[in-house]
C-alpha positions in Angstrom: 120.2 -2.0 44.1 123.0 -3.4 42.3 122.8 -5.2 38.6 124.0 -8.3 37.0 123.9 -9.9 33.8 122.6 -13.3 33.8 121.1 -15.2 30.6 121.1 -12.5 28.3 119.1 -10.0 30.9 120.4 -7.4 33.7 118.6 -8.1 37.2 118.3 -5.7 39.8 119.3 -7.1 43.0 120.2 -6.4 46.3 122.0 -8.8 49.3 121.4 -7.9 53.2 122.8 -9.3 56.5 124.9 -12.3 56.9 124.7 -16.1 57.4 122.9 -18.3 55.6 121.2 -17.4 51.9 118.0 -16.8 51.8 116.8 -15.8 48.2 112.9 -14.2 48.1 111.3 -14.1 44.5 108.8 -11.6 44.7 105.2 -12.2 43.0 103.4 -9.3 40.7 104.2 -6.7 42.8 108.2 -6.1 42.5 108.9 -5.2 45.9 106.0 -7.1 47.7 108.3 -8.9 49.5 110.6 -5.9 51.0 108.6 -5.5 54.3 110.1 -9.1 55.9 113.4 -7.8 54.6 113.3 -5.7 57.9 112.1 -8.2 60.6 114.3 -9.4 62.6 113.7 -13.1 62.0 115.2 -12.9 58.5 117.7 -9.9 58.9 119.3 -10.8 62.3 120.2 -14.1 61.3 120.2 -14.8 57.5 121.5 -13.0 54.3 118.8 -12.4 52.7 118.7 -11.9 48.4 116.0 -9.8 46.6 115.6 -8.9 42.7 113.7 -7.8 40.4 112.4 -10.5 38.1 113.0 -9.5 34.0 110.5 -7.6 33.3 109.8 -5.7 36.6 111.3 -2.1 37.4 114.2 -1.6 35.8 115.5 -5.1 35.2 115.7 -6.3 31.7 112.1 -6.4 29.6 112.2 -9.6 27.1 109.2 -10.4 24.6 107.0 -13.1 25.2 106.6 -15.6 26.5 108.5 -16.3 29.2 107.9 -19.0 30.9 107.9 -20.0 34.6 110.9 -22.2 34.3 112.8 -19.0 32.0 112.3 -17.1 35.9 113.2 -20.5 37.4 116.9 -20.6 35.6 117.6 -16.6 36.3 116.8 -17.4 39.9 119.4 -19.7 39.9 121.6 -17.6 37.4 121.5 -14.9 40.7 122.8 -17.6 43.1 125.9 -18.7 40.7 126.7 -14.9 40.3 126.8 -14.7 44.1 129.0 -18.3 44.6 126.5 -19.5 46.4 125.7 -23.8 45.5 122.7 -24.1 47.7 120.4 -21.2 49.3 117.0 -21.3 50.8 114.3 -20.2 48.4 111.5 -18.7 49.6 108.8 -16.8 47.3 105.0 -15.7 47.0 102.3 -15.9 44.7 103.4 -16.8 41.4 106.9 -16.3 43.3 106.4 -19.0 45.1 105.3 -21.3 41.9 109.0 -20.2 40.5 110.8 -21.1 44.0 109.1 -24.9 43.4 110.1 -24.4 39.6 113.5 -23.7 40.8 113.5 -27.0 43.0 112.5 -29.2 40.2 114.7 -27.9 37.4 118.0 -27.6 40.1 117.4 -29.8 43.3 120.8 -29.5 44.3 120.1 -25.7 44.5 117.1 -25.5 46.8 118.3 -26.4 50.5 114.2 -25.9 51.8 111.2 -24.3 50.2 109.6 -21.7 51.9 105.8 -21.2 49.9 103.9 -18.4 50.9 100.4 -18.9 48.9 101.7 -20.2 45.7 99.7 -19.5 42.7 98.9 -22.9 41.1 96.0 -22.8 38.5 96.2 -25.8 37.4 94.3 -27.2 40.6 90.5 -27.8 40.0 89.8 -24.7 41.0 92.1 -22.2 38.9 89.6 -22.3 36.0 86.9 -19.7 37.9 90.2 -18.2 39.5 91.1 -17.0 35.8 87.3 -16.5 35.5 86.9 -14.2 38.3 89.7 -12.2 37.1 88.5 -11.1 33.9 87.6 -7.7 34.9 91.0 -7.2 35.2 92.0 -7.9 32.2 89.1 -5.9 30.6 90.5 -3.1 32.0 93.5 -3.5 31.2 92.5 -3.7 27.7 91.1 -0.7 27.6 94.3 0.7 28.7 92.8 1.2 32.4 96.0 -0.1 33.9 95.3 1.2 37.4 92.0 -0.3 37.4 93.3 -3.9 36.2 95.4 -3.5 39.4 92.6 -2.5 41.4 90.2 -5.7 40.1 93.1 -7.8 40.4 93.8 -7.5 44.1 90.7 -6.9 45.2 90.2 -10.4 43.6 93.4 -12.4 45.1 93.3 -10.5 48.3 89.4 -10.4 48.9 89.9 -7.0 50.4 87.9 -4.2 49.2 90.3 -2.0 47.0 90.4 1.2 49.0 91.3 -1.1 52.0 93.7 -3.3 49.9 95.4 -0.2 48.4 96.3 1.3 51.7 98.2 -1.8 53.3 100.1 -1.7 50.0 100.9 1.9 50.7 101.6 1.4 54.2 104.2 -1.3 53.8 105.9 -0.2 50.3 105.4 3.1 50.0 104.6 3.9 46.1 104.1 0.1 45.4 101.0 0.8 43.4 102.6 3.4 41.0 105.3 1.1 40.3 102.7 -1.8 39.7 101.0 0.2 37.3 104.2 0.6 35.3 104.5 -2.9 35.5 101.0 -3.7 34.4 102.4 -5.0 31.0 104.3 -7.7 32.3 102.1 -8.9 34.3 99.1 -9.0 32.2 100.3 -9.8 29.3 103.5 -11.8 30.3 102.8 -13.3 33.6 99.5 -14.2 34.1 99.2 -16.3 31.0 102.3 -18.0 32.0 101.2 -19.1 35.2 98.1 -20.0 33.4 100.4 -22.6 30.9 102.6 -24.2 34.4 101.3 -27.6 35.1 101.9 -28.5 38.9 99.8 -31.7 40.4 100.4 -34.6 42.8 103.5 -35.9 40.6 105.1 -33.0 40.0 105.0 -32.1 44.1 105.8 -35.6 44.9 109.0 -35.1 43.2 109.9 -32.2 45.3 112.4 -33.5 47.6 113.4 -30.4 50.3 111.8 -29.9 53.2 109.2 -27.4 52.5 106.9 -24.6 54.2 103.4 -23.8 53.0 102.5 -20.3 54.5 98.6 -20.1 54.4 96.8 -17.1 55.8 93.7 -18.1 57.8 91.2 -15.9 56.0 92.5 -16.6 52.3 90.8 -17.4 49.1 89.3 -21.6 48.7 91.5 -21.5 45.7 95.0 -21.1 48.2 93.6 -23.5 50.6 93.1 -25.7 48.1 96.7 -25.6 46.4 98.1 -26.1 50.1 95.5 -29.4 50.4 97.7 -30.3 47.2 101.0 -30.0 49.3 99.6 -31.5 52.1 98.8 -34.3 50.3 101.5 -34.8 47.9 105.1 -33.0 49.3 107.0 -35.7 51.3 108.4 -33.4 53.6 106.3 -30.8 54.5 105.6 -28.0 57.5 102.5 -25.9 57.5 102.0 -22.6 59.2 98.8 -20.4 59.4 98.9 -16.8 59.8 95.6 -15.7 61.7 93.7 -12.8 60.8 95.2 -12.4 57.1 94.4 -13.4 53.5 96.8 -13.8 50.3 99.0 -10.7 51.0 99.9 -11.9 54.5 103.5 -10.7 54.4 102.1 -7.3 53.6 99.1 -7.1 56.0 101.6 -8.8 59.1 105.0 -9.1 58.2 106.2 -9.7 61.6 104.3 -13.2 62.0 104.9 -14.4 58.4 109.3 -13.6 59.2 108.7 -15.9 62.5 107.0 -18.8 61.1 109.8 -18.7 58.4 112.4 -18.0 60.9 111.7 -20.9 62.6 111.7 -23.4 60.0 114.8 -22.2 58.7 116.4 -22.7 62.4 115.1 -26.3 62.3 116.6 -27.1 58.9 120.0 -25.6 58.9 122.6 -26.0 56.0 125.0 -28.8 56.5 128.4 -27.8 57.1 131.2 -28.5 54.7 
């Protein structure tokens, strides 16, 4: 990957293919969202922007907090570096809450919106969501970092962890290592700010590209629920459900998740000039 400088921290980053931009902003896991790098309904036709968020990998580690919208302005930081105005923004997880962050703060940036699962907790439901996840964070305070990791996404993924561990594996290869070197961030930094980021009926009304919501048919109530808020509230909206997946749809089948976003992207193509 290659490195830039961009409001006071370095960012790993990496740029793939040709044609229109297509920036993905990973969720906990740093390189969660590598495997649709490879499909061919991204790489054939788009050029297609990964990084490491600060405080992932090797990219620059700030003190907390920082904030959804501090992500939110290096995301856009990464598109200025590249001369690029506008790009599609697609992310995942508490990705995906930074893509819509990103579209609020800059809505000249954000062309669409492409929301795989996004991590809201400020719908009714995000209370026992933070609930559910404290054996995660017991763990981690006892310095069990792999075993945070393991309550975690056994939690968001409602796959048993032996299960959940080796689709992981499978796609990124040593994803769970790296997690655990990440567990820092994203117990301590991460969770607590998705935890503070208000996002309701107003805030998605005011989003004002069109915009994907990627649900996987066997998810969690709590992401069904935060794409009922879209639904309801985003005025231009397309909805596609991956069958026989849960929250880490892109990782369980990547090849489904590229198409759906493939094909949005063909029907809302950059205007010219």
């Amino acid at each position: 990957m290659q490195r830039l400088s961009v409001n006071g921290v370095e960012l790993d980053y990496e740029v793939t293919g040709s044609g229109e931009p297509v920036l993905l902003i990973s969720s906990v896991l740093a390189d969660g969202l590598l495997p649709l790098v490879a499909q061919p309904a991204l790489a054939d036709r788009y050029q297609v922007i990964r990084y490491h968020r600060r405080g992932w990998v090797g990219s620059t580690h700030t003190p907390p907090p920082v904030g959804v919208a501090d992500h939110a302005a290096d995301a856009a930081g990464i598109l200025d570096h590249l001369g690029l105005a506008r790009a599609h923004v697609a992310g995942h997880s508490t990705g995906a809450v930074i893509a819509t962050q990103l579209a609020l703060d800059d809505p000249e940036i954000a062309e669409t919106l492409l929301l795989l699962e996004p991590f809201v907790l400020s719908v009714p439901s995000g209370a026992a969501v933070l609930q559910q996840a404290g054996p995660a964070f017991e763990a981690y305070g006892r310095g069990d970092h792999e075993g945070a990791w393991a309550a975690f996404l056994t939690a968001a993924s409602g796959l048993e962890w032996s299960t959940c561990r080796a689709v992981l594996e499978e796609r990124v290869p040593g994803v769970v290592a790296q997690a655990v070197k990440d567990a820092d961030t994203c117990f301590g930094v991460e969770l607590p700010a998705m935890a503070e980021w208000a996002f309701g009926p107003e805030q998605a009304g005011a989003v004002r590209c069109p915009v994907l919501s990627v649900l996987g048919a066997a998810t969690l109530p709590f992401f069904v629920e935060v794409a009922a808020l879209l639904r309801s509230s985003v005025p231009d909206l397309e909805e596609r459900t991956i069958e026989g997946v849960g929250h880490l749809l892109h990782l369980q089948r990547p090849e489904p998740v590229a198409r759906a976003m493939g094909d949005f992207l063909s029907g809302h193509p950059m205007a010219r000039g």
